[in-house]
C-alpha positions as CSV (number, residue, x, y, z in Angstrom):
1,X,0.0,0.0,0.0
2,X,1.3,3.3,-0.7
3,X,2.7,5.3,2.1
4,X,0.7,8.0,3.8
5,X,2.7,10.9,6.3
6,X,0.7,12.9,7.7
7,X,2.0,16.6,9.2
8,X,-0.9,17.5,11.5
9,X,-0.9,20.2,13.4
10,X,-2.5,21.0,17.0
11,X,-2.9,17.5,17.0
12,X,-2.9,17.8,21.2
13,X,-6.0,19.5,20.7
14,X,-9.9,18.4,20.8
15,X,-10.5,17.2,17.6
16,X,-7.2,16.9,16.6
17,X,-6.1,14.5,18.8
18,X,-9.4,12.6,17.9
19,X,-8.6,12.7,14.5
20,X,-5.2,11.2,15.1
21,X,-6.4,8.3,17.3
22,X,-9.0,7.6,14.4
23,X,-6.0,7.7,11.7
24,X,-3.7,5.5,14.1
25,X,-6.6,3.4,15.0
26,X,-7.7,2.4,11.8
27,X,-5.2,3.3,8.9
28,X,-2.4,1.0,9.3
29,X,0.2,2.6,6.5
30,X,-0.6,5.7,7.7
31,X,1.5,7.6,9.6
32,X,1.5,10.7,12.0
33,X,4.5,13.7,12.7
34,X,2.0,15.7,15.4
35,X,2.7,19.7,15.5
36,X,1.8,21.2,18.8
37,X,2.8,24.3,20.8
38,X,1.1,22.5,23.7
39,X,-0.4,26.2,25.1
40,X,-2.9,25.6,27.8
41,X,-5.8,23.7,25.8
42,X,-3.4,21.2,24.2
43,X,-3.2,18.2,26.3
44,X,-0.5,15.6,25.5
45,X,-2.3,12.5,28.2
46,X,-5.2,12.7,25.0
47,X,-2.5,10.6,22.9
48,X,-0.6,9.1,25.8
49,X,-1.8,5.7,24.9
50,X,0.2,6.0,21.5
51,X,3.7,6.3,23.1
52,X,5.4,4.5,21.3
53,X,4.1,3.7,18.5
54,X,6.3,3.7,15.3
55,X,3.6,5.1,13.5
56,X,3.0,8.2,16.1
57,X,5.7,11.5,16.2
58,X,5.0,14.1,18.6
59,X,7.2,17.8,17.8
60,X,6.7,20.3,20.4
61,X,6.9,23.2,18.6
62,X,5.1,26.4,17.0
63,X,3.7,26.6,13.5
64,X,5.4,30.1,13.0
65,X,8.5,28.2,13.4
66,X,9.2,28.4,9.6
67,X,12.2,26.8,9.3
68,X,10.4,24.1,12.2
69,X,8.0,23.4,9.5
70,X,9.9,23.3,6.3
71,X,12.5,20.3,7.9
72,X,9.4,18.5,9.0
73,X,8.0,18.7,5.7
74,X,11.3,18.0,3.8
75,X,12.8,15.4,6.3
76,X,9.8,13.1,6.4
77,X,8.2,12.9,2.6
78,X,4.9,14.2,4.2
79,X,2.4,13.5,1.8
80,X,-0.5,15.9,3.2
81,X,-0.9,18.2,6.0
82,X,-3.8,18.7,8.6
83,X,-4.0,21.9,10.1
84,X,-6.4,22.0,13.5
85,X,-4.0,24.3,15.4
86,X,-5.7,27.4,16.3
87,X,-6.6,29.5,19.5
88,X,-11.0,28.5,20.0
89,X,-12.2,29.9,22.3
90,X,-14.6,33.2,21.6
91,X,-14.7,34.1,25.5
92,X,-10.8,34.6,25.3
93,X,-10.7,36.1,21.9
94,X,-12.7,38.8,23.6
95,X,-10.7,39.3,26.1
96,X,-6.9,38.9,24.6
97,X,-7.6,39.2,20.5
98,X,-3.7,39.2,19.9
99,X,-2.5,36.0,20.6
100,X,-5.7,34.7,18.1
101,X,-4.3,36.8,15.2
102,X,-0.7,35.2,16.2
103,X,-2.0,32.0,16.2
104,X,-4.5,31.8,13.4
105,X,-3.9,34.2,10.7
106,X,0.2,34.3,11.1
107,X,0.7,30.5,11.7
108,X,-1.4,29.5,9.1
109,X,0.6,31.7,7.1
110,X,3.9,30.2,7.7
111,X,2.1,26.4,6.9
112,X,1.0,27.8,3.5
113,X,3.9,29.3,2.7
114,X,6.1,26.4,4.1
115,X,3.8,23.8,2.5
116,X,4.2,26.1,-1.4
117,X,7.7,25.8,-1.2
118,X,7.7,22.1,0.0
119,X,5.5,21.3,-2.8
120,X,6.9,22.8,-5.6
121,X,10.5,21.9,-4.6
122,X,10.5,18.6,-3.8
123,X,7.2,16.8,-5.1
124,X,7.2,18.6,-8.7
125,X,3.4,19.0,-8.0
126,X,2.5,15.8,-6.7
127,X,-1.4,15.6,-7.8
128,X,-1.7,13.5,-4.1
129,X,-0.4,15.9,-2.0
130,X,-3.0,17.4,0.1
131,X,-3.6,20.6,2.1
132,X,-6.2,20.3,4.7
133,X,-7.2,23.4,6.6
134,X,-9.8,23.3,9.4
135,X,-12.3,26.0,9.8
136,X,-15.4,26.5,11.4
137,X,-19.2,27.3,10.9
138,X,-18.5,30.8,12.9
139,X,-16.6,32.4,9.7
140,X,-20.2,32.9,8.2
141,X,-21.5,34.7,11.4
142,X,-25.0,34.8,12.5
143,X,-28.3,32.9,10.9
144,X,-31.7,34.0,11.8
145,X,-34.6,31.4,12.8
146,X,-34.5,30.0,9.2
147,X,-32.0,29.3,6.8
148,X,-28.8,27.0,6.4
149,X,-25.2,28.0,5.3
150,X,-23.7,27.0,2.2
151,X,-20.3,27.1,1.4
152,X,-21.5,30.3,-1.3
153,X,-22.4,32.3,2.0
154,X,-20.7,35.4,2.8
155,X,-18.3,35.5,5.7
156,X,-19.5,38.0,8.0
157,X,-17.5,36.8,11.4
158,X,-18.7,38.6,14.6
159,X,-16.3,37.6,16.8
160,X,-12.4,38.3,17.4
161,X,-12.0,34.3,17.1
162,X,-14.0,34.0,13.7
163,X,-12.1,36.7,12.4
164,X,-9.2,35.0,12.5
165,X,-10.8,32.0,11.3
166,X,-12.2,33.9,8.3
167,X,-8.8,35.4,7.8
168,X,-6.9,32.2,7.3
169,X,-9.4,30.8,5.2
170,X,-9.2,33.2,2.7
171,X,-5.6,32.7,3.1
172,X,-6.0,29.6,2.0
173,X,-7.8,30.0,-0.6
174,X,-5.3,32.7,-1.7
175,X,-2.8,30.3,-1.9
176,X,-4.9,28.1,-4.2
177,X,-5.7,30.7,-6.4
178,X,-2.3,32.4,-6.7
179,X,0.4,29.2,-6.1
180,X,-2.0,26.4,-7.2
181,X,-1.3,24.8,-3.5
182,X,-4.0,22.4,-3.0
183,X,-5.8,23.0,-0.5
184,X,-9.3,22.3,1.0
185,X,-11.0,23.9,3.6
186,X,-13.3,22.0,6.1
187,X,-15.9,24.2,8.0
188,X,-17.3,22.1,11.0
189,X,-20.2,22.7,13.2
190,X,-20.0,22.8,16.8
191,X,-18.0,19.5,17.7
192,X,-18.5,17.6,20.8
193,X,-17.6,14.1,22.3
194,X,-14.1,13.1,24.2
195,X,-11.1,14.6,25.2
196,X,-12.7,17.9,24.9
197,X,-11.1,20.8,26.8
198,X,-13.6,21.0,30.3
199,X,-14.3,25.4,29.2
200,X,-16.6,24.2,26.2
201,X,-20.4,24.2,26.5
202,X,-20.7,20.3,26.6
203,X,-17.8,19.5,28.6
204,X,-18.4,22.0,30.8
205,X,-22.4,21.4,31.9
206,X,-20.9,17.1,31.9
207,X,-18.1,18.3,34.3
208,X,-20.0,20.3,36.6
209,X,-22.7,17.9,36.8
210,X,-20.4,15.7,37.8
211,X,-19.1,17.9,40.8
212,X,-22.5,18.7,42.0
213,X,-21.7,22.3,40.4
214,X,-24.4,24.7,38.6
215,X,-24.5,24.7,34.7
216,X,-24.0,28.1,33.5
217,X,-26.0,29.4,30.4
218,X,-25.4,32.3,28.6
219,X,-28.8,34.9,28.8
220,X,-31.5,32.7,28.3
221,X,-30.2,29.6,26.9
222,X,-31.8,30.4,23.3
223,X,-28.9,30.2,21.2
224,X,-28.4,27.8,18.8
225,X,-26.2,25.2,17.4
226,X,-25.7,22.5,15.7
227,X,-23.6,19.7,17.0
228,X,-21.8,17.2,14.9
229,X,-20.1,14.1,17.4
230,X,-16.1,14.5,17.2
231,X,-15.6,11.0,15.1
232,X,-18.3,11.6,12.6
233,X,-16.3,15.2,11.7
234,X,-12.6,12.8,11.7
235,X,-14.1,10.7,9.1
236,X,-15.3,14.1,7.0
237,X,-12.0,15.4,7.4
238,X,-10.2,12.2,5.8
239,X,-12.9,11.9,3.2
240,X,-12.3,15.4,2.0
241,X,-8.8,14.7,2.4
242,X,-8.7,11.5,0.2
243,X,-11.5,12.8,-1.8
244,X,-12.1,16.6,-1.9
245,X,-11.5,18.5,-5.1
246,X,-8.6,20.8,-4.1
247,X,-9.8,24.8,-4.0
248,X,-12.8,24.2,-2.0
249,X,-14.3,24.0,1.0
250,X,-16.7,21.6,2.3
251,X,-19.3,22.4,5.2
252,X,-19.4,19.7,8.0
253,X,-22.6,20.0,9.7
254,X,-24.4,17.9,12.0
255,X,-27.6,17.6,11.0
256,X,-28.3,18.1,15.2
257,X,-29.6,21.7,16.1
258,X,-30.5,22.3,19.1
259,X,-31.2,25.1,21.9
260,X,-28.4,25.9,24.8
261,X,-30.9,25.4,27.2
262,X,-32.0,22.2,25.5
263,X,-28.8,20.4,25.6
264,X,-28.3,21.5,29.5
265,X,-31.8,20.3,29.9
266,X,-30.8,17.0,28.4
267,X,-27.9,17.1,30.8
268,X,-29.7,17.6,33.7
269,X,-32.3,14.4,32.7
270,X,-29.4,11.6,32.4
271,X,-28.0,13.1,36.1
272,X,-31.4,13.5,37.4
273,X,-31.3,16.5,38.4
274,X,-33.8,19.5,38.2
275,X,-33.9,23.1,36.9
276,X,-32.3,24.7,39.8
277,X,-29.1,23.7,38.6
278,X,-29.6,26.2,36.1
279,X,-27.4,29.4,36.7
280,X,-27.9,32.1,33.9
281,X,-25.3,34.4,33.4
282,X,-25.0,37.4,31.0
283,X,-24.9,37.2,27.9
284,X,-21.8,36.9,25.7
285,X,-20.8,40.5,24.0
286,X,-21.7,39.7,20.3
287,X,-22.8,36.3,20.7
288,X,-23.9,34.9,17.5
289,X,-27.7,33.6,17.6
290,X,-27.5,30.5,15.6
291,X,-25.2,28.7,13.2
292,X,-26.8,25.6,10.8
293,X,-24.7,24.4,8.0
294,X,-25.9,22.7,4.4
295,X,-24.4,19.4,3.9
296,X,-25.8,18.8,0.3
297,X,-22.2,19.3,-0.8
298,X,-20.3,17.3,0.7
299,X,-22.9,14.3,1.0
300,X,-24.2,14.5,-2.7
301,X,-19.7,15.0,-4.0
302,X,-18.3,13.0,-1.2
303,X,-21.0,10.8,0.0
304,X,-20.4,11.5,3.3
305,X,-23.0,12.1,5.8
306,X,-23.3,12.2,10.1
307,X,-23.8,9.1,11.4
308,X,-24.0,9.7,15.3
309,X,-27.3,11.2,16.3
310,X,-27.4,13.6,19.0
311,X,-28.6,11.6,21.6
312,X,-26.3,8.8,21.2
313,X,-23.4,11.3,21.0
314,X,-24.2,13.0,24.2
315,X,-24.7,9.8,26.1
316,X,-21.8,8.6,25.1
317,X,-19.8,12.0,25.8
318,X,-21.4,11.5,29.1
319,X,-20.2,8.3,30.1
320,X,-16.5,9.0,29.0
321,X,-16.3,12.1,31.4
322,X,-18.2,10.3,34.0
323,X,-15.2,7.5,33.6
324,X,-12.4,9.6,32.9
325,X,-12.0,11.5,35.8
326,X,-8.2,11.3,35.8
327,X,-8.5,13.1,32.8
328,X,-10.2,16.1,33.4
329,X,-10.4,16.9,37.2
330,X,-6.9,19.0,36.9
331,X,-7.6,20.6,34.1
332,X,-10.9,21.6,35.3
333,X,-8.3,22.8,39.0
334,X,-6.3,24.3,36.9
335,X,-8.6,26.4,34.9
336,X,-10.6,27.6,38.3
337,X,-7.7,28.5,39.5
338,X,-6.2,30.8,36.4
339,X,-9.4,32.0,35.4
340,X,-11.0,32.6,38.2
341,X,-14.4,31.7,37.0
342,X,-14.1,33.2,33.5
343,X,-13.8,30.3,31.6
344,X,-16.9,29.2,33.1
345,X,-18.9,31.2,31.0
346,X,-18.0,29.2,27.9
């Protein structure tokens, strides 16, 4: 079978690191050089079970390292790369937008350029090599009670984080256009499922739960979003990668909208627990009202489609806090402690 390097970046990250365990898990002639900075979201215990492994390469180390990037490239015949690293959070973009442009727009600068000069040096265009770049459902700002996203829509980000996001997408696309790099863009939905940092919506009303702590929910809880489970978007991202037509992007939606207060209602039903563990807080400063993203592309081009229903997904999320203690209790210390209750607010 032909050989398959993967350069992927953030991979100590939330879906990053599921993405890897799903490549490692089930692509045997794959394998993996992981890119991470390891700042205070990366976690390195989410891929501790593949020490070891021939097939698994951890580099600590920062994607604006150019000359970082360019020997990884060159050194190991990488045949694509996977870019999830990114600063994700909207509540710190608010607060500190700086270190999101660094992060975001600059780093995924230095990759593109890196990757151009890989390509055209030393794979004479290579029609196999692949660019992936993960984006998210935020670029296209705000929907109103009706409607879906397409990958046609305008970007009209509202936040500091989506910004960023929008910026190094059109990067990207820049890069196609002008260098011919190929690249594809993924634009997820909200993602949720295992290993997911503990100041995110879901992880955060699981964890609390589990601590006999309130759930805090922004205003009145009517926001909405739609959720796609964490494996379902690792097997869009390696379809698109394997399949996707380089210069596009692809929308990753769940097919799974629901209210804030609906999931945290949901929450409270599997712990048995009633509405006065609601605790609503104010509202997030330009928080977007809701986000729903058209598939039709990528099922009707790709054939792919969600397989993990919303109910499952959360169950299942559920159960893997509820047994993985070890895992999150000091990151959840950790985070009361440096934030002081900010990152509660999630």
């Amino acid at each position: 079978m032909p050989r398959t390097v993967l350069l992927v970046t953030g991979g100590c990250g939330f879906i990053g690191a599921n993405f890897i365990r799903y490549v490692l898990g089930g692509k045997p002639e794959w394998e993996v050089f992981n890119l991470d900075n390891l700042t205070y979201s990366a976690n390195p215990d989410n891929l501790k079970d593949f020490e070891g492994n021939p097939r698994y390469h951890f580099v600590e180390g920062d994607i604006r390292n150019e000359a970082l990037v360019s020997s990884l490239l060159e050194e190991n015949d990488v045949t694509g790369v996977i870019h999830f690293a990114a600063e994700s959070h909207v509540d710190r973009s608010i607060i500190r937008s700086r270190d999101f442009v660094q992060t975001n727009v600059e780093g995924t600068h230095v990759l593109l350029e890196s990757a151009a000069q890989y390509w055209k040096n030393h794979l004479a265009h290579d029609p196999s090599f692949r660019f992936v770049h993960i984006s998210t459902d935020e670029v296209y700002g705000a929907l109103g009670p009706s409607g879906l996203f397409t990958e046609q829509s305008p970007m009209q980000p509202n936040s500091p984080y989506a910004a960023t996001k929008a910026a190094a997408d059109l990067m990207a696309r820049a890069f196609s256009e002008t260098y011919r790099l190929p690249v594809l863009i993924c634009r997820p939905s909200n993602n949720y499922g295992p290993y997911q940092y503990p100041e995110k919506f879901i992880p955060l009303l699981i964890t609390n739960l589990l601590l006999d702590q309130p759930l805090p929910v922004y205003g009145k809880g009517e926001n909405v979003r739609d959720w796609v489970f964490v494996t379902d978007t690792c097997r869009a991202i390696e379809t698109v990668f394997q399949q996707g037509e380089p210069g596009q992007a692809y929308n990753v939606g769940g097919e799974s909208e629901r209210r804030n207060i609906d999931v945290a209602h949901r929450l409270l039903e599997l712990f048995d627990k009633d509405e006065s563990w609601l605790q609503f807080v104010t509202d997030r400063p330009g928080h977007d009202w809701r986000y729903a993203l058209d598939n039709h592309k990528i099922r009707t081009e790709l054939g792919w489609e969600p397989s993990v229903d919303f109910e499952t997904g959360i169950e299942e999320t559920m159960h893997w806090y509820r047994d993985n203690r070890w895992w999150w209790e000091p990151l959840k210390e950790r985070l009361s402690k440096e934030s002081k209750g900010f990152w509660s607010k999630s």
